[in-house]
N, C-alpha and C positions, 0 to 999 in steps of 0.2 A: 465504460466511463467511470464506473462507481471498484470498479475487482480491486485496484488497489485501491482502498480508499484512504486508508490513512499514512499506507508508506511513504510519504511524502520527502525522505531523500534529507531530510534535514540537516544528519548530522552523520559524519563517517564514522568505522569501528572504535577507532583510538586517536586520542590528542596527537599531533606532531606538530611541529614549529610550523609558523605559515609559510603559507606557498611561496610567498616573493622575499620571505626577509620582512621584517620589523622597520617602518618610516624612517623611527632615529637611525639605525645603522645606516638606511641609505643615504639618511643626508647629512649626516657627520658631522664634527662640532663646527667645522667650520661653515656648514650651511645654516644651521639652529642659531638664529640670532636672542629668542627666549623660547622657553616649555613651560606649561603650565600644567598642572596635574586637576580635574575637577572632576575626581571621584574614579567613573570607569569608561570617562575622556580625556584625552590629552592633548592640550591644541598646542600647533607647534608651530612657530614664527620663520621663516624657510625666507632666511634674506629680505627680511624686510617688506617681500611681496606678496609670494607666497602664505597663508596661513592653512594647513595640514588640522582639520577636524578629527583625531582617530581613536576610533570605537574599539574598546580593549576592556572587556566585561573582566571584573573581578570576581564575579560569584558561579560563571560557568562557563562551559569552553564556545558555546558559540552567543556573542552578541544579539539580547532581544527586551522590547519599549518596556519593562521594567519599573517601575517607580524611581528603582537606584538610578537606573540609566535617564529618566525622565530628567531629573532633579539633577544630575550629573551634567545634561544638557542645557540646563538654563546656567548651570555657572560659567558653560564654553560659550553659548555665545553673547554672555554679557561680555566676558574678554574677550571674543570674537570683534565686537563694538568698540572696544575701545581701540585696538589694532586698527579697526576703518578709522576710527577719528583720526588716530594717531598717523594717517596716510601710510600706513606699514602695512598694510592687506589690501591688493587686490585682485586677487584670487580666493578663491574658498576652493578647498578640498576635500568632501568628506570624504571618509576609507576608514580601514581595520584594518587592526595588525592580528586579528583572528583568519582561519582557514574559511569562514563566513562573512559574510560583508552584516547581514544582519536577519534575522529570523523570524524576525514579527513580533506579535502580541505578547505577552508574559504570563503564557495560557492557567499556569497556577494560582494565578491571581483571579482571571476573572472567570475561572471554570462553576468553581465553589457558589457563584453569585446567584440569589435568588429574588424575585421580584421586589423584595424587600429591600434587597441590595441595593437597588436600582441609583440614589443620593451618592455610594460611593461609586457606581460605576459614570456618574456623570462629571465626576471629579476627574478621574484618568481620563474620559475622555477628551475633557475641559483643557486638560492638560498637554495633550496628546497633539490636539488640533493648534492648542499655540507654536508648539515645536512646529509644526509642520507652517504654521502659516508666518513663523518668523522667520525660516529659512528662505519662505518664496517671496518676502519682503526686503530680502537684502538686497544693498542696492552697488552691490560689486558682484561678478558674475560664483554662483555656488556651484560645483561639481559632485556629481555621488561619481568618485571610482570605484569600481562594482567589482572588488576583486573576486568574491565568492559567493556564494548562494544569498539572494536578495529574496527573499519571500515573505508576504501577508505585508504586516506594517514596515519592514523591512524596505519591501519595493516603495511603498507607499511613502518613504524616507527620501528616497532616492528621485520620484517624482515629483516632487516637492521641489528640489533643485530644478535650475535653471535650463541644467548640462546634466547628460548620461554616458561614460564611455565603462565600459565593461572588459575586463579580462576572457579571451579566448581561449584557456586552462578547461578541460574536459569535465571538471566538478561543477563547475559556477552554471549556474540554472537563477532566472528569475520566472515570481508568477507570484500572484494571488490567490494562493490553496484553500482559504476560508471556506469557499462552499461545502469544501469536504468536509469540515467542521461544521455544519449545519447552522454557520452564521455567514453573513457576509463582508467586504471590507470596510472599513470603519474610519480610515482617518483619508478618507477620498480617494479611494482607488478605483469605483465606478465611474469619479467624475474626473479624473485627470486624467487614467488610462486611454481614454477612449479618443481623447483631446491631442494624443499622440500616435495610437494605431488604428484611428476610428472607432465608429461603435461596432461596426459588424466583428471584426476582431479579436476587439475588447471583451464584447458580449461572447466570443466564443472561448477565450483564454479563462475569462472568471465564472462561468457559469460551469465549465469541465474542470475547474482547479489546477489548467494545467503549468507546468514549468516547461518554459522556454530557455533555448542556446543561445548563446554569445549571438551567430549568426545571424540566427531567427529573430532576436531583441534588434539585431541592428536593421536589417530586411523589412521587418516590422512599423518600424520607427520610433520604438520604443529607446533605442540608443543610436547614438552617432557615431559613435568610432568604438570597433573593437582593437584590441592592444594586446600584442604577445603576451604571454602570462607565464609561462613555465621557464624560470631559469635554462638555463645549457651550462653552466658552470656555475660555483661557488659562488656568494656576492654579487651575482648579476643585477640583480633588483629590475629584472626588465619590466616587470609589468609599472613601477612604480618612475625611473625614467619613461617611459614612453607616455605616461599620466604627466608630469611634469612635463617633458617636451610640448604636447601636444594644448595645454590648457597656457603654457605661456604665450601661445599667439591671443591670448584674450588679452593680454595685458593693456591696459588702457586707451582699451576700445569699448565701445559703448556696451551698456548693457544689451543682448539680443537674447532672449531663451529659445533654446533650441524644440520647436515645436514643429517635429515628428517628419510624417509620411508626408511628402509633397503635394497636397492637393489638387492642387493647378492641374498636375500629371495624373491624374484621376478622376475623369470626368464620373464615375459611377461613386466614388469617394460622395461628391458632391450630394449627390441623389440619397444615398445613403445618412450622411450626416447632418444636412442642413433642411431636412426638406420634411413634408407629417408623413406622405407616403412611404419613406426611405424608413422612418422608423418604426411605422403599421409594418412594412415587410420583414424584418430584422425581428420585431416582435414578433409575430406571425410566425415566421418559420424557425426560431429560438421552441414558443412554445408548441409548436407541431413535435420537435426533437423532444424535449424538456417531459414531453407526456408519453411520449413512445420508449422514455428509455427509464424514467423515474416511477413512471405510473403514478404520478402526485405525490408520491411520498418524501420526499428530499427536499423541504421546506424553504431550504438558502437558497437552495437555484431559484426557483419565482422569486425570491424576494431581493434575490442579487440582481433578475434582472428586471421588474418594476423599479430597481434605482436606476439603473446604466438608463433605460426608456425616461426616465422623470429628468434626467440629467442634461440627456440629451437636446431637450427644448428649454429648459430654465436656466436661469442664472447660475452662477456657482454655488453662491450663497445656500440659495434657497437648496439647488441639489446638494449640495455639505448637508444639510440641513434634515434635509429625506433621506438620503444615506444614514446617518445616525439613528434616525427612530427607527427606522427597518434594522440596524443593525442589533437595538436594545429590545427588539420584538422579534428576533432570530434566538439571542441568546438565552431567553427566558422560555425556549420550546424545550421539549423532554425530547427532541431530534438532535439538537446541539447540545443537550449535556450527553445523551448516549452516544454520538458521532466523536464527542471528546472522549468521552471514556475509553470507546477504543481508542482513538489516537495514544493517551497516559499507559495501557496497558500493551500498546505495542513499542513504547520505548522505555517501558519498565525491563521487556523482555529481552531488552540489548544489553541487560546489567545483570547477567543472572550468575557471572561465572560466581559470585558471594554464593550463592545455590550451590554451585556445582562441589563449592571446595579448593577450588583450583584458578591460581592469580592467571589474569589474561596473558601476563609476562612469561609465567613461566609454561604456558602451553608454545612447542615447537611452531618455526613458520610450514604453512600447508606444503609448500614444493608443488612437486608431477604427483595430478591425480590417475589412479588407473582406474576403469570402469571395465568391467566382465560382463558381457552380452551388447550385441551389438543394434536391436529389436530397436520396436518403437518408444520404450523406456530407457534405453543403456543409450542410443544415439541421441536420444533428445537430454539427458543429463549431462554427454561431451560435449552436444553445444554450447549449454547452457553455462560448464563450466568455462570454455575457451572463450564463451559471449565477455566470462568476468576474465579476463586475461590470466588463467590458467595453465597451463601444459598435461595435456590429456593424451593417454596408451590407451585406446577399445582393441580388446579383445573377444574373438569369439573363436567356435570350434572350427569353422571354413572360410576361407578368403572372401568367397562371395559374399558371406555375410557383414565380413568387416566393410568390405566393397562400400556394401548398400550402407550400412551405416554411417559410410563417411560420405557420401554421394549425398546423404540426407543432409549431415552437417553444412557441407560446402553449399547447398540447395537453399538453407535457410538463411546463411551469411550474403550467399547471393541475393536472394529476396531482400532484405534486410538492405541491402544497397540503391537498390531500384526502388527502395520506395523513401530512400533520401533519409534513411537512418542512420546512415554511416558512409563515408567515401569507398569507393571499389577499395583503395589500398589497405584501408581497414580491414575491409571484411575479408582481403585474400592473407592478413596477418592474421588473424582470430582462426580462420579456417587450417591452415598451417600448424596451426596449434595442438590442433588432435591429429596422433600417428594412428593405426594400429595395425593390427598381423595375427597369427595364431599362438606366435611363441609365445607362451607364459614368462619364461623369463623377463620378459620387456618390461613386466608389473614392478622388476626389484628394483628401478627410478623411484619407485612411487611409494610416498609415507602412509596414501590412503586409496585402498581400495573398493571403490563400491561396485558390486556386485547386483545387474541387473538382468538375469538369466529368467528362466522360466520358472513359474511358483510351485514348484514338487520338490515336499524335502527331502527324499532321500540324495537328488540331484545336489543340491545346497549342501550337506553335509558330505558328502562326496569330492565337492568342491574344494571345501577347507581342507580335508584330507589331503587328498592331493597337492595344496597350493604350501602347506606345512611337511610335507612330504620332499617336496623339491627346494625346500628354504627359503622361500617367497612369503610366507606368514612366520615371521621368527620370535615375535614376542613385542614386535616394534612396530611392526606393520600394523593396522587396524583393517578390519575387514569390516565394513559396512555393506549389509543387505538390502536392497532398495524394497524387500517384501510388503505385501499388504495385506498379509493375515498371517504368516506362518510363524511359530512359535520361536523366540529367541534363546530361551532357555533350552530348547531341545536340539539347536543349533552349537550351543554352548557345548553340550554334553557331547560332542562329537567333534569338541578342538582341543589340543594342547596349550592353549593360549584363550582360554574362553576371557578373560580380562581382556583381550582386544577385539573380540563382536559384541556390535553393535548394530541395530536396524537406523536406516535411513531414509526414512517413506516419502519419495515421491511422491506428487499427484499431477496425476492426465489431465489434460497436456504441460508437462515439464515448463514449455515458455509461458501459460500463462497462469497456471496457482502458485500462487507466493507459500504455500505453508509445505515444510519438512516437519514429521513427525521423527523422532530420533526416540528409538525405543533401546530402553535398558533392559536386560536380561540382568539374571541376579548375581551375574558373577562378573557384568561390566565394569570398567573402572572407572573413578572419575577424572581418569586423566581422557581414555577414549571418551569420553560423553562429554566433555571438557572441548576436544580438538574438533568434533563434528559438530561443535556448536558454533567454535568460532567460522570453520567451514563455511556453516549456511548462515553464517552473517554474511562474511567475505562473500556471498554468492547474491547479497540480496535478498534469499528467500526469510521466511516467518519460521524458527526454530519454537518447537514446543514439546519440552520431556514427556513423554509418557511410559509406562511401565508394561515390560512384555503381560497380554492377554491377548485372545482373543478378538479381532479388528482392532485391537487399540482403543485408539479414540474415537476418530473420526467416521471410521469403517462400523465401529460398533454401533456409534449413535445412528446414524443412516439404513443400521439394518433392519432395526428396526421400523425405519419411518418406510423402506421399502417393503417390507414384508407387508404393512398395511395399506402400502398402494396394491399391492398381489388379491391381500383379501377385499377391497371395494372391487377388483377387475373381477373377483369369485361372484361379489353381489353383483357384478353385471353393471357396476355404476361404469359411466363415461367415461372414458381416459381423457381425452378433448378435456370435457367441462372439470375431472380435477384438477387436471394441471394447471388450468386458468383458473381454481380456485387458490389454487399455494401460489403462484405466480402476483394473483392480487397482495397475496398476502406478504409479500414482501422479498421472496423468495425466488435468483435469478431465471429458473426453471421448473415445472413440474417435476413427480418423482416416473413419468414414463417415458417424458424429455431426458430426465439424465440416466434412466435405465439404456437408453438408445447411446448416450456419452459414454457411457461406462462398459457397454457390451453385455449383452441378455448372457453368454456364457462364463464372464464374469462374477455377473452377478448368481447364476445357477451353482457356481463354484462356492464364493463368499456366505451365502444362506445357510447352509450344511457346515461349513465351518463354526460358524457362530452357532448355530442351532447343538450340535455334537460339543466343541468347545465349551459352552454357556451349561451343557442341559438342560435347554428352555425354550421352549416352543412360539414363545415371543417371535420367533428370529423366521417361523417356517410356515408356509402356508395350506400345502397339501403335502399329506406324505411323499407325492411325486415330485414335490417343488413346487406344484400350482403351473398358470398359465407361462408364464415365463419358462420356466425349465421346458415345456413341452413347445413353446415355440423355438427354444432353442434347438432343440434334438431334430425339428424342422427344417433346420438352414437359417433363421433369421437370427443376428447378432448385433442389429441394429445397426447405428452410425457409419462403422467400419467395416460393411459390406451391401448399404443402404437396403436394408431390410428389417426395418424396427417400424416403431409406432406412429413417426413421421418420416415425409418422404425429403431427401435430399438431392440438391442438384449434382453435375458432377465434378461441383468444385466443394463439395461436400457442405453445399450451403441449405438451412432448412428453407422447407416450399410449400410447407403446412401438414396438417394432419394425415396419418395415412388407411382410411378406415377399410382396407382389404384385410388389413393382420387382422380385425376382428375376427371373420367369417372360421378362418383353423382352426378357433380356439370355441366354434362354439358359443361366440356369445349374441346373447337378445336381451337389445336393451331394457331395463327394469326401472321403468315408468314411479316405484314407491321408493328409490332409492334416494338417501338424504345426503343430499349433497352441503345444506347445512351445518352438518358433521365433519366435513372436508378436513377444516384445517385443523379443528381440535384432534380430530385423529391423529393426524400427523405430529402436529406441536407437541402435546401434550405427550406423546408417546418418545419423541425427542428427550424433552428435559426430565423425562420420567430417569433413561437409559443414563442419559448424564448423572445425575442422583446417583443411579446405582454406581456408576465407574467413580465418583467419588468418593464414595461410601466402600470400593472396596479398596480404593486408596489406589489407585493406576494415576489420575492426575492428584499433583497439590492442592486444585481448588478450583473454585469459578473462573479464573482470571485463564490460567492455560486453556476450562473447556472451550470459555467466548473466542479467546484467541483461535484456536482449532477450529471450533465451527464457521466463524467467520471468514478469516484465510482458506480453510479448505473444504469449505461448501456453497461460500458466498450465502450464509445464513444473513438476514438484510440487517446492513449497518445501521438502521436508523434505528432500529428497537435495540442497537446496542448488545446483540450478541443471544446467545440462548439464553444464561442464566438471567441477562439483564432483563427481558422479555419478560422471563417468570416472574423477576419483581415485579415489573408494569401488574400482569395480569393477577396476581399474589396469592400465594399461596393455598388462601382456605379458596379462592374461586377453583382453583385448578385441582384441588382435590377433591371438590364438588362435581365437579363437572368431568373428572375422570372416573368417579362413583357410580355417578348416572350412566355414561360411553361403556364402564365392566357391566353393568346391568344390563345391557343392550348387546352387546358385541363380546365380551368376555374375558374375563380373567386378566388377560395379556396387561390390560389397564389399572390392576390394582397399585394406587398408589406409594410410593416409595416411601420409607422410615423419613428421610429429610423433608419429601414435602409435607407430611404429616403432623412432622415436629414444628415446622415452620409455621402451617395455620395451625397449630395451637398456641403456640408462642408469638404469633404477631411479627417473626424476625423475616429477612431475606438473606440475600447472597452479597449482597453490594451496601451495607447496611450506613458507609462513610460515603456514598457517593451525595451529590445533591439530587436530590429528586424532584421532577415533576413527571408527574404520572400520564402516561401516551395514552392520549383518547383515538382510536380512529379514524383518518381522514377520510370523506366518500368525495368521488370526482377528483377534479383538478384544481388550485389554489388558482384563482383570480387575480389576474396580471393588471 
């Protein structure tokens, strides 16, 4: 529910014209009976009947409730008014001549805002709710044409109107994603939503933040008519005819707004929405969910849905009314400015080519990617790639393997159909997409190769040899390593073209962590680091530069947080009860849960790298490895052969704890072990390691490590990332209290030069963000 939380789809790589052509071109002077310009709307008079509302932001490329745009709105429909007076309008249209219909909130505005604020933010909202309640007051029928992504106040625009028809173009997604901001909708989206798809629905779209299809908005009852959207030829303007066709049978017929899902045809609708029991149950089983999957901490969900519940029985009025103080009591939590802050720092990250050196233009388009190894990394990277409409060559050294590799591929497209993510034709064109064979040669289509073989470098450099041998690596090609700890600069030293490697670190499972680590070796270039950036945009995933060491980033900070789940399993502390101590804490699994994800041999491998790489015993627990290496040498590998710490069913689903592994290892339980200790262990030992990967300059700063930890740990969004955490918690407590843990435990814990410097100086990490400081939640928020 929460993994992606802030990718929210917003906004594509790069401007391009919109999708259907610009209003005025489609309706040509001879249709434009006047235009009016008011600011960063243009209302256009369309034969005297028509009047065309269209949303065309000046200050960025997608459309959002802006103050400009606010103010911009009150000049269109005071001339909106005078067209009705004048009997020249009756139709309303709103739409955009952006690739977005409209985006929501004008999050820069009200991110920064503190209790204090509170006088200007009831200004914008003041403001906000006029817009919307003069559109539902008009008394000619209003249209949202929903050509592109409608989301937050955006949708909230659109419901307002009378009328919904939406574009069926593959981009256009509506929803109310606020929860994921740790606020909820604000200009009635709990109270009108629901009024069209019911409350069960509603309650499930705005409490998960999700974005819905063309089909599903219509299915739904969220819109009435969806309308071809993608040209087939130059000029077509289809989506924008079939919007005019279709809204000209209003024409001087009575007002009727179109409201939604059929009731009648729903007898359990009824139960549902009109009735106390229907929304005791809807309540009820919201927060059964709501506490199994948040564990109280995600403050928008309850308070998005005590509105949708409050809505449900009262007036409009009054529900508008409880929407807004829950929305101004959302936004004033340290969960919605840290929920925001990643959001800002994951679309910072889409602007980095100014970092890199290198203009987005002039980096080459991707083409045919090749991937080398055909395993449970290199086939789930083809997918992933053909998933984004790629062309992919898997290579391995035997047929059978390429076999299975693409047996996987086709395996997951099929899946992917059966559960109504995609039409069968779809997924037999995606699947199609990746070829592969043993010839090497097949690779010379491909501009980029990533390379997902087995992790022994002599193998790896071996490889480039060879692949530069046969003219396959010629100075052009990029060779990307999907590695997760082996050294890039040693990789380097064993190519003729060390400027075109590069690491490109995957993380298990491929389909669902969003974060690519893209490691520079010191002889990469910024044109390579440049083109695998834009790569894992085009792909979706979370790009984040880090600098060839030892784990990296992410690998590093983790080794150490697992090396000291090894030493409490030494103290004989419970695996059970830590894991359900990090788990309280915010965190989507224990560190014996994702040892069991990760593979005990894995990790047996990873330890000694870091440990020997680092020279630091930080990283190690017994000379032998500790209990993990020796359960590994056992046969157990966890997950991937269900012999770890929990047991699994045989659709690989967990089924609870598995306490036989204890018995191998020797352990009895230790009745004085401080499980109190749990999480600071852990934490503290975390941004200790980050500290140091800063300090020795691997990342630029706070903002990539939150990104990294977050994307590829699921480190918990609501404390806003690691370093954001350390601020909450601040600096001189956390070097206190790692003083006291080296006095106890040892050394490993001696504070880093940055946190030191920081509780002496009073500074953090985040020093411009707004802050309210995260107290603790215990239990569940009251519904």
């Amino acid at each position: 529910m929460f993994r992606g939380l802030i990718s929210s789809g917003r906004r594509n790589l790069s401007r391009s014209r919109p999708i259907f052509g610009k209003v005025q071109d489609f309706l040509g002077k001879a249709r434009i009976a006047s235009e009016h310009g008011c600011g960063e709307i243009t209302v256009i008079n369309d034969s005297n009947t028509f009047t065309w509302i269209v949303m065309d932001s000046t200050t960025g490329s997608a459309n959002s409730l802006s103050n400009a745009y606010i103010e911009s709105c009150k000049q269109a429909m005071a001339k909106v008014d005078d067209l009705v007076k004048e009997n020249k309008s009756k139709i309303i249209i709103l739409t955009s001549n952006k690739e977005t219909f409209c985006v929501g909130a004008d999050l820069p505005t009200v991110y920064p805002m503190l209790p204090e604020d509170k006088p200007k933010l009831d200004d914008i909202l003041d403001a906000g709710n006029e817009l919307v309640d003069r559109i539902k007051g008009m008394q000619v029928p209003v249209v949202a044409a929903i050509n592109g992504m409608a989301l937050g106040g955006g949708l909230e625009l659109a419901l307002a109107c009378h009328h919904r028809v939406i574009s069926d173009s593959d981009s256009v997604k509506v929803g109310l994603p606020e929860t994921l901001l740790g606020v909820i909708p604000g200009l009635g989206g709990t109270v009108r939503l629901q009024k069209l798809v019911g409350l069960q629905t509603a309650t499930q779209m705005i409490l998960a933040g999700s974005q819905i299809k063309p089909a599903k908005a219509k299915k739904s009852g969220l819109c009435e008519r969806v309308i071809p959207g993608d040209d087939r030829f130059p000029n077509e303007f289809r989506f924008l005819h079939g919007v005019r066709n279709y809204v000209g049978k209003m024409v001087d017929k009575p007002l009727k707004p179109h409201k939604g899902r059929p009731v009648k045809a729903w007898p359990q609708d009824k139960l549902i929405n009109n009735t106390f029991i229907g929304h005791r149950i809807v309540k009820s089983m919201s927060l059964k969910n709501l506490n199994k999957l948040t564990k109280g901490k995600y403050i928008g969900q309850y308070k998005a849905l005590e509105s949708l519940i409050y809505a449900a029985s009262h007036s409009e009025k009054k529900a508008l009314q409880k929407e807004r103080e829950l929305f101004t009591e959302c936004l004033f939590t340290p969960e919605a400015k840290n929920q925001m802050g990643i959001y800002f720092l994951d679309e910072a990250s889409k602007k980095l080519y100014g970092k890199i050196g290198v203009k987005k233009e002039e980096i080459p388009e991707i083409g045919k990617v090749g991937v080398i190894g055909a395993g449970v990394m290199g086939s789930g990277i083809a997918h992933w790639f053909a998933a984004r409409k790629l062309s992919v060559f898997m290579s391995d050294i035997q047929q059978k393997f390429v076999d299975k590799g693409l047996a996987f591929v086709k395996k997951e497209f099929d899946g992917q159909a059966k559960r109504k993510k995609m039409t069968k034709q779809v997924a037999a064109e995606r699947t199609a997409l990746v070829t592969g064979g043993t010839d090497s040669d097949n690779l010379k289509d491909c501009n980029i190769i990533v390379e997902a073989a087995v992790e022994v470098m002599d193998l790896k450099k071996k490889m480039i040899q060879d692949l530069e041998s046969k003219g396959i690596l010629d100075g052009k090609r990029i060779f990307a390593t999907n590695t997760s700890s082996l050294s890039i600069n040693e990789m380097q030293a064993a190519s003729k073209y060390p400027e075109n490697i590069v690491g490109m670190h995957f993380f298990n499972p491929v389909a669902k962590m969003p974060l690519v680590e893209i490691i520079t070796g010191e002889k990469t270039s910024k044109e390579t680091v440049a083109a695998i950036y834009k790569l894992t945009l085009a792909i979706g995933k979370k790009p984040i530069i880090v600098k060839d060491g030892p784990g990296f980033l992410v690998n590093r900070v983790l080794g150490v947080y697992m090396a000291e789940a090894g030493r409490m399993l030494k103290e004989c502390g419970n695996p059970e009860k830590i894991d359900k101590q990090i788990v309280n804490f915010g965190m989507p699994m224990g560190p014996f849960r994702l040892l069991d994800e990760v593979g005990f041999d894995v990790a047996a491998h990873v330890g000694p790298v870091l440990e020997n790489g680092l020279n630091s015993k930080r990283f190690a627990v017994d000379e032998d490895g500790g209990a993990v290496a020796r359960l590994c040498k056992m046969g157990y590998l966890g997950k991937k052969n269900s012999k770890g710490f929990y047991s699994y069913n045989e659709k690989g689903k967990e089924t609870g704890f598995n306490s036989t592994i204890l018995n191998p290892i020797g352990f009895t339980p230790n009745n004085s072990f401080c499980y109190e200790d749990v999480v600071d262990r852990c934490t503290l030992l975390m941004v200790n390691e980050a500290c140091l990967i800063m300090e020795e300059g691997l990342v630029d700063g706070p903002e990539t490590t939150d990104l990294g930890m977050i994307f590829g740990t699921g480190f918990a969004p609501f404390r806003g990332g690691l370093c954001s955490f350390a601020d909450h918690e601040g600096a001189a407590s956390i070097v206190e209290r790692m003083n006291k843990l080296k006095a106890k435990y040892g050394d490993h814990f001696t504070p880093s030069k940055t946190l030191v410097k920081q509780a002496e100086t009073g500074t953090r990490f985040f020093p411009e963000r707004p802050f309210i400081k995260y107290q603790e939640r215990k239990g569940f928020p009251v519904v």
